[in-house]
N, C-alpha and C positions, 0 to 999 in steps of 0.2 A: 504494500500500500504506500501511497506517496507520502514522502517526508516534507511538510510546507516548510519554505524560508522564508525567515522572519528578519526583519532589522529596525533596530530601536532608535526613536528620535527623540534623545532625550534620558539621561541619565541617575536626572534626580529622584527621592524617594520613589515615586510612581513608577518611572523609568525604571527603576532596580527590580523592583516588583514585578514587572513586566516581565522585564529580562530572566529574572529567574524562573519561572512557573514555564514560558516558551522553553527555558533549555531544558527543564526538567518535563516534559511531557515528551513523551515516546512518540508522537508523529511531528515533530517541531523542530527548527533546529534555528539558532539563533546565528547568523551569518553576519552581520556588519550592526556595531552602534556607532552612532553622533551625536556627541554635543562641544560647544566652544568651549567648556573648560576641561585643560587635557587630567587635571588631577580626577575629575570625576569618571572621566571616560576612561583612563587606566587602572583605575580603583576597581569600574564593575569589568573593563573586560579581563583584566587580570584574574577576578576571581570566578570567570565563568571561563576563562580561555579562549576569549575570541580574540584573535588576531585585526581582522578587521575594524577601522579605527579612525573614525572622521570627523570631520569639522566643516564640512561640506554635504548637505542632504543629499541633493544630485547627484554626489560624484557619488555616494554609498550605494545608492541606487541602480546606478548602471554599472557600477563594478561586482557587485553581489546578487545582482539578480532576486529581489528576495517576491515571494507572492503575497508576503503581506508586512506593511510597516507598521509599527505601532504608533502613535502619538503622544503619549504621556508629557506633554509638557504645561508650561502658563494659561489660564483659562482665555485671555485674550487672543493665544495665539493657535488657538485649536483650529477654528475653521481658515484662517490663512496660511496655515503650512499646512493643513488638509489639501487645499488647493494646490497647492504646490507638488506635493507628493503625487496627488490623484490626475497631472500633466502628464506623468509617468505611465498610466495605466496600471497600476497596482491596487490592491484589495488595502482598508486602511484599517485599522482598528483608532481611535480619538475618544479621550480619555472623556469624560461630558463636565461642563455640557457642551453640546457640539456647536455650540455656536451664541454670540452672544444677543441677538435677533434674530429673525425672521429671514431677513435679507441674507443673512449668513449661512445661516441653515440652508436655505434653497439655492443658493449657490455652489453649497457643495454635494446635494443633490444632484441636480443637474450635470455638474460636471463628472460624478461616476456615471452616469445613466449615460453620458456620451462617452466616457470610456468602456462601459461594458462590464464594472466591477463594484464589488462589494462596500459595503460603510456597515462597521457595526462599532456600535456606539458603549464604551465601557461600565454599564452600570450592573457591578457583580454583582450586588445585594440580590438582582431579579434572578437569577442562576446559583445563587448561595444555595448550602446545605439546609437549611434551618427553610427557603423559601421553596427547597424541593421536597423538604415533608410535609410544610403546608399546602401542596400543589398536590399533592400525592392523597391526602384525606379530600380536600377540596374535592378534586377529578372520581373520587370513589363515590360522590355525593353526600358525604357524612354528616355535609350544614344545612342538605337542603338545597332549596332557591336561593341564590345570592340576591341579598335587597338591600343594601348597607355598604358601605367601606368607610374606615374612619383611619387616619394618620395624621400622625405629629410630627416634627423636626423636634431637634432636643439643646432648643434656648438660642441660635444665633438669630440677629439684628435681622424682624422678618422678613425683607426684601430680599437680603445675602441669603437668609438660610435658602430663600425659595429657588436661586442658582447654584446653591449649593447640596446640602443632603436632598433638599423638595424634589432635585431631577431623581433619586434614587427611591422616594415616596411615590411618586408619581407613574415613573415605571410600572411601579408594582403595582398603583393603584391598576391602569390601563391594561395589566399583564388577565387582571380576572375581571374588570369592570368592560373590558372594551375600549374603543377612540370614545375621549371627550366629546359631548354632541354641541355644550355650553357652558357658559362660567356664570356666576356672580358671587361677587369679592368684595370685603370691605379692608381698609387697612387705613392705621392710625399710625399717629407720631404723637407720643407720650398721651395719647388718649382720647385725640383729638387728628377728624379725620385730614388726611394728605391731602397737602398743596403742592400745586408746582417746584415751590422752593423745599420743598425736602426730598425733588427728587434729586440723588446722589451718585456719584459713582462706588462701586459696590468694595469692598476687601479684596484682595487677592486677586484684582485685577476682573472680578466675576461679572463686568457688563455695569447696565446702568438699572437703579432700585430705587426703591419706596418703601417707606412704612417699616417702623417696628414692628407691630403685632398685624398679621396678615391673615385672617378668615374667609376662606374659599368653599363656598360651595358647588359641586361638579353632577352635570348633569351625563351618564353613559348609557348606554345603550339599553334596551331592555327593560326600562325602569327603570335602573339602579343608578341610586343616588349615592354622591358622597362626600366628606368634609376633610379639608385641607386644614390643618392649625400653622404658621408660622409663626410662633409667637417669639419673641425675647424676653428670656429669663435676666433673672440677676449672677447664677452661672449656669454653665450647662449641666444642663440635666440626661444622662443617658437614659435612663430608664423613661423618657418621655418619647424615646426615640423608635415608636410600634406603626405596625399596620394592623388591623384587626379587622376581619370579613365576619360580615353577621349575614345569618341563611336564616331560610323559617325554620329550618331543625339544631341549630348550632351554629355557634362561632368558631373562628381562628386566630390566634392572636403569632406576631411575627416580629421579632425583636433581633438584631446583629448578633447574639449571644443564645438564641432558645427560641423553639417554636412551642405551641400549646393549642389542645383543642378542649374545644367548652360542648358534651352532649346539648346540651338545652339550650336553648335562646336565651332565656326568661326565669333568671336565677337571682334570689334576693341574698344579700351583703352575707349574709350568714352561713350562705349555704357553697359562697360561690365558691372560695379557695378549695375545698372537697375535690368539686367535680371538676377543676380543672386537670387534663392528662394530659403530660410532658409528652412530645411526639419526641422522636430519632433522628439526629441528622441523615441526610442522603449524599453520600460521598460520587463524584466522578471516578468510573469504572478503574483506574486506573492512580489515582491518587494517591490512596492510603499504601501503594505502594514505590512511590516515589516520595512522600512526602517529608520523610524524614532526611532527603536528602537537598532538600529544597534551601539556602540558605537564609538567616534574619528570617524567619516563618512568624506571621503577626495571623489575628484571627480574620486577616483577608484574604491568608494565602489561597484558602480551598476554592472563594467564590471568586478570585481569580482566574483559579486552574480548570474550573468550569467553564467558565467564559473563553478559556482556549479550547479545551474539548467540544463546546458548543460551534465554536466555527471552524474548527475540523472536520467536524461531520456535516456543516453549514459546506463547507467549500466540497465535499466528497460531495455530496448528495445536488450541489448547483440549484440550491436554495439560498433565503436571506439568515442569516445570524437574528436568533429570537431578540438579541438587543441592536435589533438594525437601525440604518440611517433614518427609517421609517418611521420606527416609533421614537428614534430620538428628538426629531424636527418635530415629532405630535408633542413630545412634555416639553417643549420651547413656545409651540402654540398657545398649550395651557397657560405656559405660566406667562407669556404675554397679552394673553387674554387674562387672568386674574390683574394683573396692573391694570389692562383698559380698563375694566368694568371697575375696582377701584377708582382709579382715578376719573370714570365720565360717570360715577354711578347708574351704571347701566347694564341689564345681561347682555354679554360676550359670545355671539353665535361663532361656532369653529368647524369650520378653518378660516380664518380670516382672508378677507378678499385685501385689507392694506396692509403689507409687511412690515410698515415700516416699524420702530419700536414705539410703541404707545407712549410711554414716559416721554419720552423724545419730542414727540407729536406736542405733547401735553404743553409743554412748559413754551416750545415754539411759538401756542396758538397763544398763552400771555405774557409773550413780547418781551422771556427769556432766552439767552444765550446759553453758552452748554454750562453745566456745572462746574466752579470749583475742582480742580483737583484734591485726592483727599488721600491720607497714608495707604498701602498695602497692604500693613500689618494689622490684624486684627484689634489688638488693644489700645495701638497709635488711633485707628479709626474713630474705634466708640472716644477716645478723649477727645478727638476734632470736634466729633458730632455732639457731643455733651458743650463744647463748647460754641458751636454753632446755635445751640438752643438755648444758652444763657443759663448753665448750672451754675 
């Protein structure tokens, strides 16, 4: 069976992670990384053995031949070295979210669909162990009719969170609710609903946002409705950090750490910790026996190695990757439709016919310029923005 070539752009945390889980899976083989700093790119090819060694995409490209690049790099820079890479004709993997608009998105759409090649968009959590045992009760029918979904982010500033974990909530929502059919959204700054001037640019480079506390409600397919939480905490909180499917015979609840299935719907405070039954992770067929060999192993490694097994059998079989280009550009829809209807209070029909990014729109049509530049770093940010609001 064919062994796919892989080459990593980008060597930082994410990068490394990449890089390892491709070289440790039995149909993969990791052929050329790049990044401008040579300490990082000698550090991981050293310890993975790759000779191949660039500082130049391009030339990694045509000199290694790989069938699929990864993109693990800065949230800003996703969809324009997408572009870049996907000139080539090559299968891309980009870390999410895949784009920081609309216009982004569909740009690097388009551009695989004229080459002929794949886009699958990095969100493990929907491929994790813990979301393949909730998938596995789910698909047996054990909840019932799915008529509910509920998720949280777990405490960052709600705009960032919603570019950040929200793309990986979201996934999951659309994994079992279906495409979004419509939004309505509300979001405040310190309690009090968004203006133009709190629209911001986001941490870590993640595009342009709104609102601390962000509440979305999503309308999908079938019915099934569901609720979005972005809120900001005073710290983060993990354990806020769930998906939970409610059916007319039972729940699901899905957490980074543990899945759990609830028999009943319709269980009071008293009774509820009882009846809750811890499900089994579901490991990728070949994992548990590489995995020890996997280097730095965090508890992302597995729903990484997934997500490689996932588009090895995606490229065997000349299919899309379950986290394709497709559904990544849908949770960029979303969540530019929760900003519109935020910010115009108004429901958000999806797909949207204007791409452009709604915040953007917004502040435009009252006869603002672009935002302030604001720090990178997560902590420098909120002290800007506390200071922007006169703490």
């Amino acid at each position: 069976m064919k062994t796919y070539r892989v080459a990593i752009l980008g060597c930082r945390s994410r990068g490394s992670s990449a890089a390892r889980v491709y070289h440790a899976h039995p149909r993969t083989k990791v052929v050329g990384l790049c990044d401008l700093l040579a300490e990082r790119l000698n550090t991981l090819g050293d310890e993975l053995g790759v000779a191949a060694r660039y500082d130049d995409l391009d030339a990694m490209i045509r000199e290694t031949e790989p069938d699929i690049v990864a993109i693990p790099t800065a949230p800003a820079l996703h969809a324009p070295l997408a572009l870049r890479v996907l000139e080539h004709g090559v299968n891309i993997e980009v870390e999410k979210p895949m784009g920081m608009d609309l216009i982004e998105t569909d740009a690097v759409m388009d551009k695989a669909a004229a080459k002929g090649v794949q886009v699958a968009v990095h969100h493990q959590w929907r491929l994790s162990a813990w979301t393949q045992a909730v998938n596995k009760v789910y698909q047996e029918g054990k909840i019932g009719d799915l008529r509910y979904i509920y998720a949280s982010g777990k405490g960052y500033y709600g705009g960032f969170g919603l570019m950040e974990i929200g793309t990986h909530l979201l996934t999951h929502m659309i994994k079992f609710g279906g495409h979004c059919q419509s939004v309505t959204a509300h979001a405040t700054t310190r309690g009090r609903p968004i203006s133009p001037h709190d629209v911001l640019p986001a941490p870590r480079g993640n595009g342009t946002i709104a609102g601390d506390h962000v509440t979305a409600s999503l309308q999908f397919a079938n019915g099934v409705t569901g609720t979005l939480l972005q809120h900001r905490f005073d710290q983060i909180q993990l354990d806020a950090h769930v998906v939970e499917l409610y059916g007319s015979e039972g729940r699901l609840l899905w957490h980074p750490k543990g899945a759990w299935w609830l028999p009943n719907p319709h269980v009071l405070p008293a009774n509820d910790i009882d009846q809750w039954q811890a499900l089994q992770p579901i490991y990728a067929e070949s994992f548990e026996q590489v995995a020890d060999k996997i280097p730095g192993q965090s508890k992302m490694t597995e729903g990484d190695y997934w997500f490689v097994d996932e588009y090895v059998r995606a490229l065997d079989e000349g299919r899309e990757h379950e986290c394709s280009g497709t559904e990544g550009r849908h949770v960029i829809e979303i969540i530019m439709g929760i900003f519109e209807s935020a910010a115009y209070a108004t429901r958000v029909e999806l797909p949207q016919a204007d791409r452009q990014h709604p915040l953007t729109r917004w502040r435009q049509e009252a006869g603002l310029g672009a935002p302030e530049p604001m720090p990178m770093v997560d902590a420098e940010w909120l002290e800007e923005e506390e200071r922007r609001l006169g703490a």
